[in-house]
PyMOL CGO cylinders between C-alpha atoms (Angstrom):
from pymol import cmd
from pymol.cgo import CYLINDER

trace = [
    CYLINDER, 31.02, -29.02, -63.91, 29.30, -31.64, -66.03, 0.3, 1, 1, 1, 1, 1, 1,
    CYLINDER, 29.30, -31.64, -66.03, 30.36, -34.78, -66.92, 0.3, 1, 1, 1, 1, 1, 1,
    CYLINDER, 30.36, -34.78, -66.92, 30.13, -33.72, -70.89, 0.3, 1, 1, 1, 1, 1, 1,
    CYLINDER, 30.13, -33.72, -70.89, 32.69, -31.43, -69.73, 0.3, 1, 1, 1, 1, 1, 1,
    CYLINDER, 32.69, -31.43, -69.73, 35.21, -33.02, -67.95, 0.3, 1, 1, 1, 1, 1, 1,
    CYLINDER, 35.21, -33.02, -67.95, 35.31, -35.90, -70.81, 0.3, 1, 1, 1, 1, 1, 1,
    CYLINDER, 35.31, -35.90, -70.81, 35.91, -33.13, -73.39, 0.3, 1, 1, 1, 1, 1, 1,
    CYLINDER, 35.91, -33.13, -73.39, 38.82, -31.72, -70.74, 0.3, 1, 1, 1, 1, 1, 1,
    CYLINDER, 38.82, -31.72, -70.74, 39.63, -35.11, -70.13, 0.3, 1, 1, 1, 1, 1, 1,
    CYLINDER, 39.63, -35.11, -70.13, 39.63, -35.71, -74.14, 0.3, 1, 1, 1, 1, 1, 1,
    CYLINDER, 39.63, -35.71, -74.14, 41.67, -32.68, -74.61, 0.3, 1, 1, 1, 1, 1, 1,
    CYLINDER, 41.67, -32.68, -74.61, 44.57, -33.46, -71.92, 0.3, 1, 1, 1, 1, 1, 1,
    CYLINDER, 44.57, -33.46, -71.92, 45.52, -36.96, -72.98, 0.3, 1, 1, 1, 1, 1, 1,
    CYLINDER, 45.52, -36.96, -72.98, 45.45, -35.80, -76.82, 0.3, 1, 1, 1, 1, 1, 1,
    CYLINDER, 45.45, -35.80, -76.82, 48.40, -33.93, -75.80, 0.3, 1, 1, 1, 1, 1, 1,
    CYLINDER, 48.40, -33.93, -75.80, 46.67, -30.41, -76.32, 0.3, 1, 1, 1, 1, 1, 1,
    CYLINDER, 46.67, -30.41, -76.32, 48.27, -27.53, -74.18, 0.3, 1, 1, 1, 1, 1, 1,
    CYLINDER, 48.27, -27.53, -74.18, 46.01, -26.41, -71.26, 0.3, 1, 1, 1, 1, 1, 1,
    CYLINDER, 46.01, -26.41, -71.26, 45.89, -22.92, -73.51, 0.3, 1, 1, 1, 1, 1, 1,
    CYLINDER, 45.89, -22.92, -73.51, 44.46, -24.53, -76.34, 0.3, 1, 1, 1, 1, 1, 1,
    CYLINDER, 44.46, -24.53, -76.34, 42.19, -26.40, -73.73, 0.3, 1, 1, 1, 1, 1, 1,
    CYLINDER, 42.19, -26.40, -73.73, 40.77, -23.17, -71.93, 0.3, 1, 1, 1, 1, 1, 1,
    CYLINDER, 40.77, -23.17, -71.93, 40.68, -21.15, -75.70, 0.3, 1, 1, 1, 1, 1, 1,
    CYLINDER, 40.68, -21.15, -75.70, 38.37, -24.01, -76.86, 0.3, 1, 1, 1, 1, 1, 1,
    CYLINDER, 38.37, -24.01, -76.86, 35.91, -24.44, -73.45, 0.3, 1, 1, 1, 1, 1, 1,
    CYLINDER, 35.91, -24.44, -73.45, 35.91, -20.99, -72.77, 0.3, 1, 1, 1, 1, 1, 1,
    CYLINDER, 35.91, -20.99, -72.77, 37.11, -21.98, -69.17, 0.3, 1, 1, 1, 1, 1, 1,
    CYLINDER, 37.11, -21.98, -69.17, 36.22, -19.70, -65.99, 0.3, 1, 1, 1, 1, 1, 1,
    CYLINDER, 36.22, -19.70, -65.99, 37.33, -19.72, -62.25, 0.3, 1, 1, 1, 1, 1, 1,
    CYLINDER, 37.33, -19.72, -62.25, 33.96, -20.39, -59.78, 0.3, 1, 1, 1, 1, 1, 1,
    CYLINDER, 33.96, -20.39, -59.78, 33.74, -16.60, -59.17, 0.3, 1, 1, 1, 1, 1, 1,
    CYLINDER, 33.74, -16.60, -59.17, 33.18, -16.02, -62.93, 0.3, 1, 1, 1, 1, 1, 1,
    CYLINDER, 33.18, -16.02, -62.93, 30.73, -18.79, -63.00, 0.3, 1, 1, 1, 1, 1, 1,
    CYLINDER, 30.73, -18.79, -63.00, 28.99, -18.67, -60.45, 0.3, 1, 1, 1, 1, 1, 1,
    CYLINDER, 28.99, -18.67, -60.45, 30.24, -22.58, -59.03, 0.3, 1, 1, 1, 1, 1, 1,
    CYLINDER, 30.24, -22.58, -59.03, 31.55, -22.59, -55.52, 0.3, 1, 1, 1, 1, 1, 1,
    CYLINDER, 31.55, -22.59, -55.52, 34.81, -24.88, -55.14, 0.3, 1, 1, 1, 1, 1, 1,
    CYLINDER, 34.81, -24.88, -55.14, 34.11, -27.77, -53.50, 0.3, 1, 1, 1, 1, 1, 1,
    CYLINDER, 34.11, -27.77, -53.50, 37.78, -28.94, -52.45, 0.3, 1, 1, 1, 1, 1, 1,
    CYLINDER, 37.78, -28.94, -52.45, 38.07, -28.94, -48.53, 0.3, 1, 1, 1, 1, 1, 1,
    CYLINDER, 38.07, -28.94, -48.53, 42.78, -29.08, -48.91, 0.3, 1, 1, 1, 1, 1, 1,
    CYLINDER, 42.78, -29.08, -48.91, 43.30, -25.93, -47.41, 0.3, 1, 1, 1, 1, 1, 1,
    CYLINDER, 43.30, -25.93, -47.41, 46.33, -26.31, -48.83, 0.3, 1, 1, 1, 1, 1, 1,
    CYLINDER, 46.33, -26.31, -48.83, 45.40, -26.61, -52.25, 0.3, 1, 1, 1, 1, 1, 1,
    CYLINDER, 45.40, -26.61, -52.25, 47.36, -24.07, -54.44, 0.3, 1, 1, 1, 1, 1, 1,
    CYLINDER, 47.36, -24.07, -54.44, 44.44, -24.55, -57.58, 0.3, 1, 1, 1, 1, 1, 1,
    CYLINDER, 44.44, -24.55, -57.58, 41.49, -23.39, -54.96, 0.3, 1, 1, 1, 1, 1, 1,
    CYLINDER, 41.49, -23.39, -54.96, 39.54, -21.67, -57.26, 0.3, 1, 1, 1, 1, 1, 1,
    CYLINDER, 39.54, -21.67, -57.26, 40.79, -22.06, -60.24, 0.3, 1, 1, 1, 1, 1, 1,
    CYLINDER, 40.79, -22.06, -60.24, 38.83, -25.25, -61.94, 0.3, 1, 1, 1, 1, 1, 1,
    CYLINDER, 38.83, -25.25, -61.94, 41.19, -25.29, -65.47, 0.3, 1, 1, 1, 1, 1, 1,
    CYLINDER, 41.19, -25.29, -65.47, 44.27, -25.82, -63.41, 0.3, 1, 1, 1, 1, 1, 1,
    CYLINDER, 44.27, -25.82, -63.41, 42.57, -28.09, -60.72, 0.3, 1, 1, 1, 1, 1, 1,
    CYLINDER, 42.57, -28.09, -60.72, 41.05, -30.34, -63.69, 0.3, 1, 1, 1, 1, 1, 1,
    CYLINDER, 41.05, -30.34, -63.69, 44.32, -30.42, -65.76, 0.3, 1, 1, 1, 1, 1, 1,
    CYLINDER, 44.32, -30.42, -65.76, 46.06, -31.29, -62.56, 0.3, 1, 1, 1, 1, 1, 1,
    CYLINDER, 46.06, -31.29, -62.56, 43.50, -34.35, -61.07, 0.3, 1, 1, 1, 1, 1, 1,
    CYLINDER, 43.50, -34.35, -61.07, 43.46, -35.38, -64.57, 0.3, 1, 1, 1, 1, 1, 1,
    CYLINDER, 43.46, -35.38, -64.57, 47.16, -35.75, -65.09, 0.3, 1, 1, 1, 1, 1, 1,
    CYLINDER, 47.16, -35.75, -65.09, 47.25, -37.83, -61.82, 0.3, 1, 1, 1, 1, 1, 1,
    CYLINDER, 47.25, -37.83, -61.82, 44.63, -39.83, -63.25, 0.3, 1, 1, 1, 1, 1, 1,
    CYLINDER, 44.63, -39.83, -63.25, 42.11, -38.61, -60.82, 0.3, 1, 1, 1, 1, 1, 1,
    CYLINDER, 42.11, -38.61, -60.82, 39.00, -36.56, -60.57, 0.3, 1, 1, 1, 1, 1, 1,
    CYLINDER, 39.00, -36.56, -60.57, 38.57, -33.00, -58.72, 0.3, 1, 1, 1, 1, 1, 1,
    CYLINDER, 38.57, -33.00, -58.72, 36.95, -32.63, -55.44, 0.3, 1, 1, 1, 1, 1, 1,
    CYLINDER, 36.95, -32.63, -55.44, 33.37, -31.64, -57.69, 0.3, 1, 1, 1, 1, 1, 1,
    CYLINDER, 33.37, -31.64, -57.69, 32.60, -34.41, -58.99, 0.3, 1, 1, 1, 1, 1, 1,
    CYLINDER, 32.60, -34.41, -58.99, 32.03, -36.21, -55.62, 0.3, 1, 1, 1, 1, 1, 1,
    CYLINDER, 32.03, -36.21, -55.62, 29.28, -35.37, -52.79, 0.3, 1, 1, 1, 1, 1, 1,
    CYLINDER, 29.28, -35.37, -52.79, 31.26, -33.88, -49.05, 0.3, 1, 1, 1, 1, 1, 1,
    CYLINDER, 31.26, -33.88, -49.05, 31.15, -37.06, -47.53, 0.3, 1, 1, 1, 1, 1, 1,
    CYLINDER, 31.15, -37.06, -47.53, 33.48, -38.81, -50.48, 0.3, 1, 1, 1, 1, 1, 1,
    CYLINDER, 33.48, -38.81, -50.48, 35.26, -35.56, -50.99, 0.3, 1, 1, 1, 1, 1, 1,
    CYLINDER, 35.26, -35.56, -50.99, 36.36, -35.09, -47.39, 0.3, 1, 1, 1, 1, 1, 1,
    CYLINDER, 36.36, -35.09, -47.39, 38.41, -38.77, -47.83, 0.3, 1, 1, 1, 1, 1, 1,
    CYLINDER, 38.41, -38.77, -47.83, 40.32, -36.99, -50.74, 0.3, 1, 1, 1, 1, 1, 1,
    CYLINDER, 40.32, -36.99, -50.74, 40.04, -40.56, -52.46, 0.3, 1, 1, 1, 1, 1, 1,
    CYLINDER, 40.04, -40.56, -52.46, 39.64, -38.96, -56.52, 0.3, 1, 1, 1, 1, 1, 1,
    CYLINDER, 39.64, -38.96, -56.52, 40.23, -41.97, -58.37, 0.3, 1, 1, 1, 1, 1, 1,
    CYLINDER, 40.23, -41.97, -58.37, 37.87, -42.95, -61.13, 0.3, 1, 1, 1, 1, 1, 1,
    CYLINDER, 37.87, -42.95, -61.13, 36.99, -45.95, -59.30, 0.3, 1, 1, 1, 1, 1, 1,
    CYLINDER, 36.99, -45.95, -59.30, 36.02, -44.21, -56.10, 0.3, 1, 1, 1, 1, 1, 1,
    CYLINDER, 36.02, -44.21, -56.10, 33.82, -42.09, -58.65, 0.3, 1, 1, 1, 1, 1, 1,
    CYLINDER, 33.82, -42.09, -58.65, 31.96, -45.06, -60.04, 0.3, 1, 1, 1, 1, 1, 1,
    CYLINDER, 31.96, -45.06, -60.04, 31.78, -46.75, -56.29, 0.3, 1, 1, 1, 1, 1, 1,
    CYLINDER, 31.78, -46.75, -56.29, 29.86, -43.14, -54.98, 0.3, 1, 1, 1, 1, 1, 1,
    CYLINDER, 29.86, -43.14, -54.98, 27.22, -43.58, -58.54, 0.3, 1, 1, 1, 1, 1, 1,
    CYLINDER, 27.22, -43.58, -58.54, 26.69, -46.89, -59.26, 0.3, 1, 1, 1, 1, 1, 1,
]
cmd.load_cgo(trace, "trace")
């Protein structure tokens, strides 16, 4: 996922838009349609998979999904924004 489009998710969420009106508009796919492996390591993540309801979800909590950070950040499960700009600045 780019960063384009998890600002225009991100844009879409907090504008109070249903996640319906969210997928209809970015044509949103699972990694198997697409071709992008999930990179979350929760084995216990019920949204494996499935990147719309992952991103709404991370979002929501004010965090980002396991894909935007490289294995060695992911595996803390630290997703804040400010863990984000830590990893790329």
């Amino acid at each position: 996922m780019t960063l384009e489009e998890l600002m225009i998710y991100h844009k879409l969420i907090f504008q109070g838009e249903d996640q319906a009106v969210a997928d209809e508009k970015n044509a949103c796919t699972t990694p198997q349609d697409s071709g992008i492996e999930c990179k979350c390591t929760y084995s216990g993540c019920p949204r494996h998979g499935q990147c719309c309801q992952c991103l709404h979800y991370h979002l929501h909590k004010k965090q980002l999904p396991a894909c935007c950070f490289p294995p060695d950040v992911e595996r803390t499960y630290d997703r804040s924004f400010k863990r984000f700009i830590e990893t790329y600045s």
